[in-house]
N, C-alpha and C positions, 0 to 999 in steps of 0.2 A: 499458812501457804497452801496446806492440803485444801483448804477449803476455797481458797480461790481457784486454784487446779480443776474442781469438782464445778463450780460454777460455770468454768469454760468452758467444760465438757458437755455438763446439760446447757448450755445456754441459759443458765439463768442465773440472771445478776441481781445483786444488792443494788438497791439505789446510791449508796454511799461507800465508799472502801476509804481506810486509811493505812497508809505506808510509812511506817516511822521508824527511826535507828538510826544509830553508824553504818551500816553496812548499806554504802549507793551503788554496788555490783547488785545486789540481792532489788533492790528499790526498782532502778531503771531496769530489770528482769523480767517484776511481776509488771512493772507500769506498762512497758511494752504490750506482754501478752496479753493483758485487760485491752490495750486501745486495740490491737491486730483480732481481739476476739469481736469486741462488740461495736468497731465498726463496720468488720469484713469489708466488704468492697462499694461503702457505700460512700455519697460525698464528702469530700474536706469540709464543706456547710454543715456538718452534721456534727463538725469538733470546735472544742474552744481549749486554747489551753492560755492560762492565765502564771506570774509567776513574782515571789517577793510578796515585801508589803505594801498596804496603798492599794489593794486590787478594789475595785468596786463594787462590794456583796450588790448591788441593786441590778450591774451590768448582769453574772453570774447569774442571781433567781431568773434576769428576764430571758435568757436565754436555755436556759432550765425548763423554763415552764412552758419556751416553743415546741410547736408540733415539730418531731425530727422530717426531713426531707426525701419522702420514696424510701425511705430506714425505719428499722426496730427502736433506734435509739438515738441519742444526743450521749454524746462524751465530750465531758468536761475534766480537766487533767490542772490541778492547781497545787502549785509547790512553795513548799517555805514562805507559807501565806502570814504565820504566825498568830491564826486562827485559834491556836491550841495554846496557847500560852495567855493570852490576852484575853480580856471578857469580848464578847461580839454577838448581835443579834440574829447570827447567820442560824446559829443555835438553833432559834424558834422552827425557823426555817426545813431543817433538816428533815422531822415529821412529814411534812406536806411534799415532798418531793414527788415529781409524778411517775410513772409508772415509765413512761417514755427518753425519764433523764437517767444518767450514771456519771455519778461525781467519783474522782479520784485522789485522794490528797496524799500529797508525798514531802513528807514532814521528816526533819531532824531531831528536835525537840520536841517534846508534846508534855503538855501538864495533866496525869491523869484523874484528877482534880475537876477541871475545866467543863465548862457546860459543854461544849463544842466536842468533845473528848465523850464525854456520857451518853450525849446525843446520837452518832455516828457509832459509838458502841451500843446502843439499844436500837439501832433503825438498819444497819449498815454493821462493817465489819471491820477489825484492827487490826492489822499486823504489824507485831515488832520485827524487826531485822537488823539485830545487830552481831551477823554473822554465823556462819555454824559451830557445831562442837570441831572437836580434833578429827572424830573418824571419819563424821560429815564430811569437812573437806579433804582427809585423804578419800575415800568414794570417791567424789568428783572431780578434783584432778585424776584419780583412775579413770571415770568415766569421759571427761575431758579427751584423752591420751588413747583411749581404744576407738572413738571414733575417726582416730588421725590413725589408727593402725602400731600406735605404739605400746608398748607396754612399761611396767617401772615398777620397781618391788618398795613397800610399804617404807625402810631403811631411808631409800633414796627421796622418796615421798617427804619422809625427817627432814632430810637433808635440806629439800628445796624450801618446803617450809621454816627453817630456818635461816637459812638462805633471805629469803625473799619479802618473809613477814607474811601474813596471814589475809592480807588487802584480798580480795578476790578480783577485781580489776585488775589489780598490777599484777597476780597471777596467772590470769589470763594472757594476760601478752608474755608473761614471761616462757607459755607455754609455747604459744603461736614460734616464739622464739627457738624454741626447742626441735619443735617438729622439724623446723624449715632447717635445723642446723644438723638431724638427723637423718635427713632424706638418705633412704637406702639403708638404713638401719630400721630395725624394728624395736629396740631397747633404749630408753634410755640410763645414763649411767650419773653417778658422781660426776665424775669428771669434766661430761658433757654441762652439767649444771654450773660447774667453776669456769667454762670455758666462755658460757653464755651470757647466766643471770646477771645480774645487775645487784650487789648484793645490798642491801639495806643499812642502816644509816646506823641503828643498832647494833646489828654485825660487828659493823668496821670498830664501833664502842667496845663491843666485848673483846673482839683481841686487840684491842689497844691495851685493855687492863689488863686482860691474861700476860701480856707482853711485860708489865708493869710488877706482876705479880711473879714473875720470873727472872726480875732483874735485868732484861731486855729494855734496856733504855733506848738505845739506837733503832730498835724496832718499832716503841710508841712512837717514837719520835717520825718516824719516816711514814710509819699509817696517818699520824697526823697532818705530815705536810702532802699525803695523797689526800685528805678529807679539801685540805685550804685550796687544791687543784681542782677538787671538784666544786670548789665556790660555796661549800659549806662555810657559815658564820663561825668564829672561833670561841663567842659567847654561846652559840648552840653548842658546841660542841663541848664546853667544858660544862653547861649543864645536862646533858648528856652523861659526860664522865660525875659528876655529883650524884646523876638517878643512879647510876653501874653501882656505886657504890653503897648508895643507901641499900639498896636491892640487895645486898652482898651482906650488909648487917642484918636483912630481915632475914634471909636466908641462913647465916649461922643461928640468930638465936632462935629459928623456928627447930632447926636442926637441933640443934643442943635440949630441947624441948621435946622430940622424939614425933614432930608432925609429919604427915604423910605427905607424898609428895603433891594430892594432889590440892592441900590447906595453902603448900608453897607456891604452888602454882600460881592460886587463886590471889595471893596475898601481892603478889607479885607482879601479877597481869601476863604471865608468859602458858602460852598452851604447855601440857605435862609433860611431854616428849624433850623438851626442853629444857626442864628441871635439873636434870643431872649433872648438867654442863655449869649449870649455875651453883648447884654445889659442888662440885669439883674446884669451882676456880674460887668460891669463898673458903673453902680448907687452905686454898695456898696463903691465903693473906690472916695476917692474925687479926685477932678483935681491934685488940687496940692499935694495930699502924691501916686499918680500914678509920676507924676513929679522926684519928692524927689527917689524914689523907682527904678528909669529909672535910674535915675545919681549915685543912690551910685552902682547900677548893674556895670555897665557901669566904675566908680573908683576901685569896684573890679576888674574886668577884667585887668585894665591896671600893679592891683599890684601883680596881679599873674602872666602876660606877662614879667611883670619887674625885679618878682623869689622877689619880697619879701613877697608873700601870697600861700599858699597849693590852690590847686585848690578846693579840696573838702571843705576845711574850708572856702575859699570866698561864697561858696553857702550856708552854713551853718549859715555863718553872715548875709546873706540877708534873709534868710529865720525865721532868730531869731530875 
């Protein structure tokens, strides 16, 4: 990314950029300021943007290889072409690109294997994007939040990030969220975050278990029928409570194994800040009725695959 930054700056482009990952906040970020930098204010004739599979390499080279119109440049902005996965002769292509074109690809998958993938790495430039570290995104939700005039201490930062999940799109608006709901304050707080965010699907999983894990039956029960209110599947949701769980067995026996938190972290998929919480609520449950609790999951699923169990009532039973 630093090195696209730098390109903006001097004006001077790669013929080719590619943009690949999970992370389409980061994606449509850089894709933007690539097209606002190098077409400036010149005409819509001077872009093409193409998208999917099926696109026409011939249509692409020929408008590639046009003189741009009263501009520095021709931008071409092509997505999920599936270029990068599949053999293609665009490959060859990529060398010969003129001086006056700048190709942008903004890709999911990439094989980095791929001629296309090699090509665009030797001639052009790649960026992965899938997402930042933990402090990454606290920085930028702080710096998000000071341009709004707010402030928010690193705790609370925790909070929302778990809260929220680590999306940087749904992020963002959960922030836009916040601003507007603290107008006249300059802090935001806890609270403000419970009152506002939208909490994630995950979330509402863990204190389902935690609830589960305390002998709160009437409480899973009742987070559950808030999930069915919000037109969440009962099949999602009970594999859902099947990951909480597996999660909860890798998390003891990493635990008992004396791994740091942040091997758990990793094994697990949850940022470190979060770990603790996931060890706390695996001590409440023992090895074996996590065990027990996997398998009869797991027996539901197969007797409602098999149409002799309601899908909402196998969740119903595990959760009772």
């Amino acid at each position: 990314m630093k090195t696209i930054k730098e390109d903006i700056k001097n004006r001077e482009f790669k013929r080719v950029y590619l943009l690949y990952g999970t992370e389409e906040y980061l994606k449509r970020l850089y894709k933007n300021k690539l097209k606002e930098a190098v077409l400036q204010d010149s005409d819509a004739m001077n872009m093409a943007e193409y998208a999917g599979k099926g696109i026409d390499e011939k249509e692409v080279r020929e408008f590639a290889d046009t003189l741009p119109f009263f501009a520095d440049y021709h931008l071409l902005i092509l997505e999920n072409t599936g270029w990068f996965k599949t053999s293609t002769d665009f490959a060859d292509y990529v060398p010969e690109l003129p001086d006056t074109a700048v190709l942008v690809f903004v890709e999911t998958e990439v094989d980095k294997r791929s001629r296309m993938f090699k090509a665009v790495k030797e001639h052009g430039y790649t960026c992965e994007m899938n997402g930042m570290t933990e402090q990454e995104l606290k920085m930028w939700v702080a710096s998000l939040l000071k341009r709004e005039e707010r402030k928010i201490t690193e705790a609370t930062v925790e909070f929302l990030l778990e809260q929220v999940g680590t999306d940087m799109a749904k992020l963002q608006n959960e922030l836009e969220k916040l601003v507007c709901y603290t107008m006249g304050r300059d802090t935001i707080t806890v609270e403000d975050i419970k009152q506002v965010c939208s909490e994630q699907l995950t979330g509402k999983i863990f204190a389902m278990t935690e609830a589960m894990a305390q002998g709160r039956k009437k409480q899973a029960l009742e987070l559950y029928y808030d999930l069915i209110a919000l037109q969440e599947k009962p099949m999602g949701i009970l594999y859902m409570i099947q990951r909480q769980f597996h999660f909860l067995l890798i998390v003891k026996e990493m635990k008992k194994n004396r791994a740091d938190k942040g091997s758990i972290a990793s094994a697990i998929g949850v940022p470190p800040f979060a770990v603790q919480k996931y060890m706390s609520q695996a001590d409440r449950f023992r090895t074996e009725d996590l065990k027990k609790l996997l398998d009869y999951s797991l027996t539901l699923e197969k007797e409602v695959k098999s149409g002799n169990l309601k899908e909402q009532l196998a969740v119903e039973l595990l959760l009772g």
